[in-house]
C-alpha positions as a Python dict, from the first residue, in 0.01 Angstrom:
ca = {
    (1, 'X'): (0, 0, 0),
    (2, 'X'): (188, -282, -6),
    (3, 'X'): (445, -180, 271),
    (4, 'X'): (156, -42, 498),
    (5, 'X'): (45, -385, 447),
    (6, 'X'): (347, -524, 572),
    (7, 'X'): (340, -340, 849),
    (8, 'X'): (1, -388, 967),
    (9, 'X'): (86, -793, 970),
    (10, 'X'): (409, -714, 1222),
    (11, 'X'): (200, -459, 1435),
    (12, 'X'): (6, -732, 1566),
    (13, 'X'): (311, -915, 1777),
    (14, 'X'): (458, -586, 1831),
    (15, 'X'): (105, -444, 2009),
    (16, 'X'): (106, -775, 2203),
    (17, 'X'): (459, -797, 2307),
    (18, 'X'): (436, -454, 2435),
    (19, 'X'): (111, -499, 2640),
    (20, 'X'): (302, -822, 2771),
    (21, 'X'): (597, -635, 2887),
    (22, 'X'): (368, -367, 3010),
    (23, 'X'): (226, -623, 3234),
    (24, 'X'): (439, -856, 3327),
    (25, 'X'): (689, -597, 3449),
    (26, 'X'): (512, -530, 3787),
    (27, 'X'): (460, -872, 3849),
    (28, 'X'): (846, -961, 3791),
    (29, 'X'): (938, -709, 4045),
    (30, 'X'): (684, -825, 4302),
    (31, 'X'): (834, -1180, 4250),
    (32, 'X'): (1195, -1045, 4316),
    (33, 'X'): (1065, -870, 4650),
    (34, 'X'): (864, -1173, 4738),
    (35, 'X'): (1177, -1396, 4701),
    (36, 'X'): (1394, -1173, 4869),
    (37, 'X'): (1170, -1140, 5136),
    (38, 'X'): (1181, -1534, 5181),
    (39, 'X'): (1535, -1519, 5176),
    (40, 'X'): (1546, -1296, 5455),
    (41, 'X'): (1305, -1506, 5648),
    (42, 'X'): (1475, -1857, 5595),
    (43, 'X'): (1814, -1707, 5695),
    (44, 'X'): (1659, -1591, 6030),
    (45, 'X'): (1459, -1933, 6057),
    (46, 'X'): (1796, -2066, 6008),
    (47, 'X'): (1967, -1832, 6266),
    (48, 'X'): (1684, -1884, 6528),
    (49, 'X'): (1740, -2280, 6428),
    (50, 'X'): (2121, -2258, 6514),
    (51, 'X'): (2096, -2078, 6826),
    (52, 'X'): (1858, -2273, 6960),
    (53, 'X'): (2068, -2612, 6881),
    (54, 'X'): (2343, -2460, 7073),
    (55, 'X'): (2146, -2363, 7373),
    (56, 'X'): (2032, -2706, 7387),
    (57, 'X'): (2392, -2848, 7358),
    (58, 'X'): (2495, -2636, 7641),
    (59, 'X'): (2185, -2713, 7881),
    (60, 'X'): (2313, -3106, 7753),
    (61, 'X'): (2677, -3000, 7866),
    (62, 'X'): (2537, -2782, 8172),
    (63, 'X'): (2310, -3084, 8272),
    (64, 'X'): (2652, -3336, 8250),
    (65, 'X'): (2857, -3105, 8434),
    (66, 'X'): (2649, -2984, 8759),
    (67, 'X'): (2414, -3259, 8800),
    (68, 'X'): (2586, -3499, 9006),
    (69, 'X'): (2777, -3180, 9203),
    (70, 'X'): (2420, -3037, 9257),
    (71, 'X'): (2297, -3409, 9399),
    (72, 'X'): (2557, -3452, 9614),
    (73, 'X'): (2498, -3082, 9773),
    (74, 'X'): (2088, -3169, 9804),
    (75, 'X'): (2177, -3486, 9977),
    (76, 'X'): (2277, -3260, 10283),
    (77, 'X'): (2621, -3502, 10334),
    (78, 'X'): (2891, -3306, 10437),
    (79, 'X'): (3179, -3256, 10163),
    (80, 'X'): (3526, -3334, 10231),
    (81, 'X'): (3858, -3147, 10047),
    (82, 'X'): (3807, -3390, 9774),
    (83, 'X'): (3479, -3280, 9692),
    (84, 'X'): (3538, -2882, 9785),
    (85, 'X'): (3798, -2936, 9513),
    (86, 'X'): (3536, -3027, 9294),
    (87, 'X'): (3354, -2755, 9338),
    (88, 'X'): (3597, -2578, 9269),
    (89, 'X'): (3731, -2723, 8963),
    (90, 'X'): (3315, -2729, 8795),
    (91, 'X'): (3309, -2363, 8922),
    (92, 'X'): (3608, -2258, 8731),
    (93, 'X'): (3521, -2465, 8435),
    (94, 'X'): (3146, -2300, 8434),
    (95, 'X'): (3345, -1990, 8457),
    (96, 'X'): (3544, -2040, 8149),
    (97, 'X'): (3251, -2135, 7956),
    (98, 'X'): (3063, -1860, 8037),
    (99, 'X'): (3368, -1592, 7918),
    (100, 'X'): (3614, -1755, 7688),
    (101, 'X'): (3416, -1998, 7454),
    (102, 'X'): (3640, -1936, 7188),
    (103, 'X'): (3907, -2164, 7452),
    (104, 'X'): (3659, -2443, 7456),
    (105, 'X'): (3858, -2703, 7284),
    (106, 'X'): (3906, -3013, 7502),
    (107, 'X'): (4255, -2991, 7475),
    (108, 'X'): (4291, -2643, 7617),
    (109, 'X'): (4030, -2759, 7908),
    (110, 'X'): (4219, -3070, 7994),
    (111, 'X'): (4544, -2823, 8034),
    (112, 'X'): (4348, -2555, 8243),
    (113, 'X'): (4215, -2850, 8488),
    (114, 'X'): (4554, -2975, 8479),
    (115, 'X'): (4696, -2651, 8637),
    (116, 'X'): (4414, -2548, 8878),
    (117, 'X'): (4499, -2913, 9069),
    (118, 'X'): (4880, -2807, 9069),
    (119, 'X'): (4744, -2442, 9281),
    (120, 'X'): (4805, -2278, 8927),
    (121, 'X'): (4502, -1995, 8910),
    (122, 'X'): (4392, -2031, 8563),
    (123, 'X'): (4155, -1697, 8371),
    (124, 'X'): (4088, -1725, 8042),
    (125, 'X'): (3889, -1441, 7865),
    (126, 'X'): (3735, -1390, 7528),
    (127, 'X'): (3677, -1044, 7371),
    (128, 'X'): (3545, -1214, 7011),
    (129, 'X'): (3863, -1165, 6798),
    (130, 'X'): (3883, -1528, 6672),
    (131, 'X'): (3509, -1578, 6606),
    (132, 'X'): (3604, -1602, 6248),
    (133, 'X'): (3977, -1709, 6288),
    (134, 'X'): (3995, -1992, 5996),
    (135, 'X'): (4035, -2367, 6171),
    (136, 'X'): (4405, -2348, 6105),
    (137, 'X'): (4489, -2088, 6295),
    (138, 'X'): (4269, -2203, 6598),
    (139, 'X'): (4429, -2507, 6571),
    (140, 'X'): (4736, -2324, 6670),
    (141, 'X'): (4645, -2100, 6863),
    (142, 'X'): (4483, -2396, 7109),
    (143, 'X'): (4838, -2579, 7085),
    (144, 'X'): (5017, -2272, 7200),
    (145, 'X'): (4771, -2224, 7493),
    (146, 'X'): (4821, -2576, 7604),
    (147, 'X'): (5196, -2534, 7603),
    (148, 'X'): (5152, -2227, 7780),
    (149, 'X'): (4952, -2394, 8041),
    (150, 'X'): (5125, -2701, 8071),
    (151, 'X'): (5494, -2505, 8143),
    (152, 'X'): (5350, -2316, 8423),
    (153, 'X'): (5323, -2511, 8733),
    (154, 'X'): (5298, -2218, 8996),
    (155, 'X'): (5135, -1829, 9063),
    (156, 'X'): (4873, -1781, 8773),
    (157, 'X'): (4820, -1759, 8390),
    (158, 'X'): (4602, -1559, 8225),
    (159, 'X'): (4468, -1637, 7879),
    (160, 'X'): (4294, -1347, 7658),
    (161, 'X'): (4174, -1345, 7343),
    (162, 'X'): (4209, -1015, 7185),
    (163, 'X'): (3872, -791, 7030),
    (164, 'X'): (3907, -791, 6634),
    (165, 'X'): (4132, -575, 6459),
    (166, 'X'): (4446, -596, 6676),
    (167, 'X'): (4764, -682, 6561),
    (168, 'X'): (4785, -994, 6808),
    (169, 'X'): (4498, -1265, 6825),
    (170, 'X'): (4592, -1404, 7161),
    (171, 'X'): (4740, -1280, 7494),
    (172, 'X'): (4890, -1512, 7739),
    (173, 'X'): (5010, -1390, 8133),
    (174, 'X'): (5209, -1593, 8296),
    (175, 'X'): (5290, -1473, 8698),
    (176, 'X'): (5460, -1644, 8979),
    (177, 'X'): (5699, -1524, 9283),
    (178, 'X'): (5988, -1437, 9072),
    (179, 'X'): (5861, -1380, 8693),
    (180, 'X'): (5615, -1239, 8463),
    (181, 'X'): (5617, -1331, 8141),
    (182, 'X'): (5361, -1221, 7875),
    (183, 'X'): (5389, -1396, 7539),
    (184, 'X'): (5160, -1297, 7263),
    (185, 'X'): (4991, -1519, 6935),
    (186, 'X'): (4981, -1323, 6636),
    (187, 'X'): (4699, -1297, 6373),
    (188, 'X'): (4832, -1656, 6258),
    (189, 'X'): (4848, -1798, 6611),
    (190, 'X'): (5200, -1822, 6609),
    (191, 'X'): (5396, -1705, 6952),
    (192, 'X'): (5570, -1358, 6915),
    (193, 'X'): (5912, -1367, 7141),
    (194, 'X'): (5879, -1109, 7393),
    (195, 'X'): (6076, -976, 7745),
    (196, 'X'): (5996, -1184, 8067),
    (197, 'X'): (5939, -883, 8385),
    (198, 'X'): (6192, -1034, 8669),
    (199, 'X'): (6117, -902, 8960),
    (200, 'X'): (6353, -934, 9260),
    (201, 'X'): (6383, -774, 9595),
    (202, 'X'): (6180, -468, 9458),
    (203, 'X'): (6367, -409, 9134),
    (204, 'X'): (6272, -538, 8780),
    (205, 'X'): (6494, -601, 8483),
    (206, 'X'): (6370, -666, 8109),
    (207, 'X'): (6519, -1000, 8010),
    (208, 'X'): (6530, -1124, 7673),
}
């Protein structure tokens, strides 16, 4: 008697604890959807947020860029070969922006401007494979592209960057009358030595 006593007293809490679990169970799992579910939608609101902000800065950069070009050709003046130039130039540069914004550092910009107004015909590509390149090594991969760029002063120089998971990052082409050289960044954005094409009179050699 006395035990079934005793166990009548802790039957009580037990009884209640187990209707508790019982109910609360369901309701704990519908919170873990509900927050996951929010989760999900702030991450998009913050996707949607992002894209947006960049659209805007490139409308602002768009805007700063053609505006005055665009003027000048509604005006109905004639253009001379300083502003055909011009064109030119914002053409290319529109260009570039358009298919290699992973080569959008000022530096690299100020280089490919630099050559265009020396005759240098300047492509620059970008297949995605340094979207998530850490800042060090675009750091040095936008040196070596400025070198690159600033050493050629005749022909044309083309600047790729490589889709992910190849074993170079960055491509450079370098072309004139007598030479081809193609010189490649590794996954560190360091320059890999390779063979300059000579060509000559119809032959080509492999030089070192």
């Amino acid at each position: 008697a006395y035990a079934l006593g005793v166990s009548v007293i802790n039957a009580g809490p037990v009884l209640m604890g187990t209707v508790f679990a019982y109910t609360i169970r369901p309701l704990a799992r519908s919170i873990y959807v509900l927050r996951e579910q929010s989760t999900r939608r702030v991450a998009r609101e913050s996707a949607t947020a992002a894209l947006l902000e960049e659209r805007d800065a490139q409308l602002d950069r768009l805007d700063a860029l053609a505006r005055p070009m665009l003027a000048l050709l509604a005006s109905g003046e004639p253009l001379g070969d300083e502003d055909r130039t011009k064109c030119a130039l914002l053409e290319a540069r529109l260009r570039d922006m358009l298919r290699a914004p992973a080569l959008q550092h000022h530096a690299i910009v100020d280089a490919a401007q630099a050559a265009r107004l020396r005759g240098v015909e300047v492509v620059m590509l970008d297949d995605k494979g340094m979207d998530d390149a850490p800042a060090s090594v675009r750091h040095r991969v936008h040196r070596a592209v400025v070198d690159c760029l600033d050493a050629v002063w005749a022909g044309s120089a083309t600047v790729r960057v490589l889709p992910p998971g190849r074993t170079a990052l960055v491509t450079v082409l370098l072309r004139d009358d007598a030479e081809v050289r193609r010189i490649e960044l590794d996954r560190e954005g360091r320059p890999v030595s390779l063979g300059a094409l000579v060509s000559t009179g119809g032959t080509s050699t492999t030089r070192s």
